[in-house]
C-alpha positions in Angstrom: 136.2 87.2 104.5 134.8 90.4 103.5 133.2 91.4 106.7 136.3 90.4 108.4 138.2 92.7 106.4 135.6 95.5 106.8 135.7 94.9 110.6 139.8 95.2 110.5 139.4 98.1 108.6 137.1 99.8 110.8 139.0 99.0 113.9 142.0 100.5 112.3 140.8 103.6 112.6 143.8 104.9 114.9 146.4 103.2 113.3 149.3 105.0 111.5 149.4 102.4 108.4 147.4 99.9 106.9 148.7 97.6 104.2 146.7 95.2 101.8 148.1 92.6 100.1 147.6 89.1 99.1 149.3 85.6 98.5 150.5 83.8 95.3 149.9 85.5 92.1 146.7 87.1 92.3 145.9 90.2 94.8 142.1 89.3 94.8 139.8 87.8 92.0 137.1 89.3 93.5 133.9 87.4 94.3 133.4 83.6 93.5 131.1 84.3 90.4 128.3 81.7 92.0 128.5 83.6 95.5 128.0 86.7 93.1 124.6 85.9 91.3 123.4 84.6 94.7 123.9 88.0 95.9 127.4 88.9 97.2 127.6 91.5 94.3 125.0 93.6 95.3 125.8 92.8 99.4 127.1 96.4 101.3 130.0 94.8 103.0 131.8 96.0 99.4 130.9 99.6 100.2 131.2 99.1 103.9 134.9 97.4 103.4 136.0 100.6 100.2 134.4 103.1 103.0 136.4 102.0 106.1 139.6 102.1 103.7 138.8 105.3 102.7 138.0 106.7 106.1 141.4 105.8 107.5 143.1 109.0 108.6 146.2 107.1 108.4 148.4 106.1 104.9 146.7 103.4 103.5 148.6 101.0 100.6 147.5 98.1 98.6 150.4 96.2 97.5 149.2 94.3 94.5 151.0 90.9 94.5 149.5 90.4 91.3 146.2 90.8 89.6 143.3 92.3 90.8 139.5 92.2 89.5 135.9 92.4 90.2 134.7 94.0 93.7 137.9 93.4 95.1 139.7 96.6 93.3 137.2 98.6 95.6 140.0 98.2 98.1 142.5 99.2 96.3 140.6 102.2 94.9 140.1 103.3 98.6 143.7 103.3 99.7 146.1 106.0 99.4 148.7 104.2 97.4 148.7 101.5 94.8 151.9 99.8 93.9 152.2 96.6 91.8 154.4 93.2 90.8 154.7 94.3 87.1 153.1 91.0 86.7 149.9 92.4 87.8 146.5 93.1 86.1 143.4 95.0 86.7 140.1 94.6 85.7 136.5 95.2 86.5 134.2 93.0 84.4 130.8 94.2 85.9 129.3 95.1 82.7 130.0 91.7 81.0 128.7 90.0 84.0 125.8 92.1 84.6 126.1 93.6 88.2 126.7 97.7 88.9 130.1 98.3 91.2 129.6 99.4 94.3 128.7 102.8 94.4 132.6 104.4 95.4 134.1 102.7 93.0 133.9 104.9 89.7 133.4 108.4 91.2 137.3 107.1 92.9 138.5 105.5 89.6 137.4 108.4 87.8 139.2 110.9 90.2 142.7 108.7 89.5 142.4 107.6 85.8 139.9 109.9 84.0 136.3 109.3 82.6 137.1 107.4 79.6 139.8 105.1 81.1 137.6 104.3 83.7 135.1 103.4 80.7 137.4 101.4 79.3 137.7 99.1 82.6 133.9 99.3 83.6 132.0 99.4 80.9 134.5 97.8 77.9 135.9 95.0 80.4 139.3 95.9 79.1 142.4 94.4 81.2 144.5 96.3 82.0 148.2 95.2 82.1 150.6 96.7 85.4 152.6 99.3 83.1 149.4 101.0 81.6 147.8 101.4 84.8 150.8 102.5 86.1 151.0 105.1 82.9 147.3 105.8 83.2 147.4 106.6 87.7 145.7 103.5 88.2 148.6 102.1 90.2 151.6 105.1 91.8 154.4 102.3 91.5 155.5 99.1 89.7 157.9 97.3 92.2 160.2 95.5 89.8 161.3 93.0 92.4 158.3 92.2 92.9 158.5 92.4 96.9 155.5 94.6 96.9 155.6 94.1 100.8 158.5 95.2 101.3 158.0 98.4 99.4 154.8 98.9 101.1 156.5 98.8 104.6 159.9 100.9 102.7 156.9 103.7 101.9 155.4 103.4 105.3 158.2 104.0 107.2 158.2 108.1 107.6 154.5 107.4 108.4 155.2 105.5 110.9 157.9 107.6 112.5 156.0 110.8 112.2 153.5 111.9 114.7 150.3 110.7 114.3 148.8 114.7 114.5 151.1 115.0 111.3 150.5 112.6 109.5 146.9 112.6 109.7 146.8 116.3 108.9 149.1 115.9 106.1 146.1 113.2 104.4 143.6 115.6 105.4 145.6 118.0 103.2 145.6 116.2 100.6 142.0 115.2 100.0 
């Protein structure tokens, strides 16, 4: 699934909008913790996925159906926006279960949330609940509803109407 996702990602490299979101109640749970220790955690499709994200010149939003945790916030990191079900957790338990995150993750999770919030996720294993990562910059928007979707496409829409000259060059102006 994750090199399908990094090959989406990398062949949406023209498009205007790319939204991430998942089923149910939780966004990801990351990696199964067996595919893990056999290897997946330290496999580049993380860091190959997080970079095509990144790389988009186009608005890029997670829509966080509901918790997040392990590898898979690497996506989420990546995109442009973050908005959450106020249902929805983060966390990052690398430390507990032995593994570095990829490389992008903490120098991006740093740049939102700060050194020692970024700590407290990575290195503490702290969960965090929707409202404090909303207070902390971890996610831009709590979507009380909870039709994270829907407020995805809502926030993509003058993206999507906009020339694709302006709206790149508006992200490029803002990195």
């Amino acid at each position: 699934m994750l090199t399908q996702l990094a090959e989406i990602a990398e062949a949406a490299q023209d498009a205007r909008v790319l939204i991430l979101t998942g089923r149910g109640k939780v966004f990801s749970a990351g990696a199964d913790l067996e595919e893990a220790r056999a290897g997946l955690a330290l496999s580049p499709v993380w860091e190959r996925l997080s970079g095509a994200i990144a790389a988009l010149p186009g608005l890029s939003i997670a829509a966080l159906n509901g918790t997040i945790a392990g590898g898979a916030m690497g996506m989420a990191l990546a995109c442009d926006l973050r908005i959450a079900s106020p249902s929805a957790k983060a966390f990052y338990p690398v430390m507990k279960l032995g593994f570095l995150p990829q490389p992008s993750d903490p120098p991006r999770m740093t740049a939102l949330i700060g050194p020692a919030r970024s700590k407290m996720i990575l290195m503490a294993g702290q969960k965090i609940d929707a409202e404090t990562a909303l207070y902390w910059g971890l996610f831009d928007r709590l979507v009380p509803s909870g039709d994270v979707l829907a407020e995805a496409r809502a926030l993509a829409a003058d993206a999507l109407a906009a020339s694709p000259d302006i709206a790149h060059g508006i992200k490029s102006l803002c990195r």
